[in-house]
N, C-alpha and C positions, 0 to 999 in steps of 0.2 A: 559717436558712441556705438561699439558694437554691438551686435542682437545674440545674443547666446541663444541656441537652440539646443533643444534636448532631444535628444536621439536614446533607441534600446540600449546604443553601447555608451553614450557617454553617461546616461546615469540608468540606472539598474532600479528598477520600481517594485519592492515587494506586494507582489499580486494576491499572494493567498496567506494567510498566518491561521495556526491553531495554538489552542493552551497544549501542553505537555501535559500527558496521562498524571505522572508523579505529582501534577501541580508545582513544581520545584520556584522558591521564591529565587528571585535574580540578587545576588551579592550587591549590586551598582545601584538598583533603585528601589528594592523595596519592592516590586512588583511579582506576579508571576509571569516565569518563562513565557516566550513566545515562539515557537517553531514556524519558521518562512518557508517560501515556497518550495523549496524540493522536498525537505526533511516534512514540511508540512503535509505533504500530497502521499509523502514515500508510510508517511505514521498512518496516517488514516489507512491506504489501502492494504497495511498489516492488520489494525484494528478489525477491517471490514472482512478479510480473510478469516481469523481465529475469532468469527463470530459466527456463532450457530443461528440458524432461522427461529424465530419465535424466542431469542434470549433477549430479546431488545422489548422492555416495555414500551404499548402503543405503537411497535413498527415490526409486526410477526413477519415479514416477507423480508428484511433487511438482514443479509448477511453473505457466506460464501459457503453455509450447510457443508463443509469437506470434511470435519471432524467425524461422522459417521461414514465416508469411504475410507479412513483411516483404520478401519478395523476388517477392514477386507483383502483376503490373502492376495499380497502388493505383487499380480501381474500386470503388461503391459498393459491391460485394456482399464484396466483400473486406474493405473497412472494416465492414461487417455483418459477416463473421466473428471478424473481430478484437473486436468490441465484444461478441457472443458471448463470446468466450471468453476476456474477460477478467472479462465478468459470472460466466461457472462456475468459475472460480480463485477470485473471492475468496467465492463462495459457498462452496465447496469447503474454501477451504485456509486461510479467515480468520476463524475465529467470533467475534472479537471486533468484527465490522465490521459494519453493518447497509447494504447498498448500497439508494441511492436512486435515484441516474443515473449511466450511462454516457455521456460522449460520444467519439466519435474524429473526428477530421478530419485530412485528411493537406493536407502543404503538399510541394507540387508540383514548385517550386525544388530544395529541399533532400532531398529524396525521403524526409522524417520523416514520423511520424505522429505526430499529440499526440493522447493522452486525459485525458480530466475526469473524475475520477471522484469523485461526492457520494457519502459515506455517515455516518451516524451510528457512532460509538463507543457499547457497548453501555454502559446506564447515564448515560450524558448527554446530556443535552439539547441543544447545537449541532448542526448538523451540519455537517461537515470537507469542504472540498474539497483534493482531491492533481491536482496536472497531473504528468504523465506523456509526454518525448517519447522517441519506440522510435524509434531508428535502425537505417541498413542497417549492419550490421559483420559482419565475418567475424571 
């Protein structure tokens, strides 16, 4: 009788799942949505982004505070802060990410910022790109 072994590539093991924001119920079972590892890791670290510091009941330090340099006339050193401090959010607030690159570029029209941000999910070998555009909102 053979011994099967399981190996990373011959089966694929979902390491991280989160619920979906929308709550969205699954057609198949009745259940809600579950987002796996990449899409799971890639939501959160947009959540943790477009989260202001002190908006989170019970965890005033959790977030990536960038919505207030979003209203500062958009030079370089600005986008250097921004790219700062979105590199120590997900340092900070996202262990399952491993960041590789940050980019921000703001488009001038629209008074957006877009960031790019590479990183690995821990445990796998891809590496995920998330684009990320922060707009001006009140």
């Amino acid at each position: 009788m053979p011994i099967t072994v399981f190996t990373p590539r011959t089966k694929k093991l979902d390491l991280y799942s989160d619920l979906r924001k929308d709550l969205a119920i699954s057609p198949l079972s009745s259940d809600l949505t579950v987002l796996k590892n990449d899409d799971a890791v890639k939501d959160a670290l947009k959540n943790l982004l477009l989260t202001d510091r002190g908006e989170r009941l019970m965890q005033p330090n959790l977030g990536g505070n960038i919505r207030s340099l979003l209203f500062e006339n958009l030079t370089p050193a600005v986008l250097q802060m921004i790219k700062t401090q979105i590199e120590e959010t997900v340092k900070l607030y996202e262990p399952r990410a491993e960041l590789i690159d940050v980019t921000v570029a703001a488009d001038m029209d629209s008074s957006n910022v877009s960031a790019k941000i590479t990183f690995y999910v821990r445990n796998q070998e891809q590496p995920i790109t998330l684009d990320v555009i922060l707009e001006r909102t009140r």
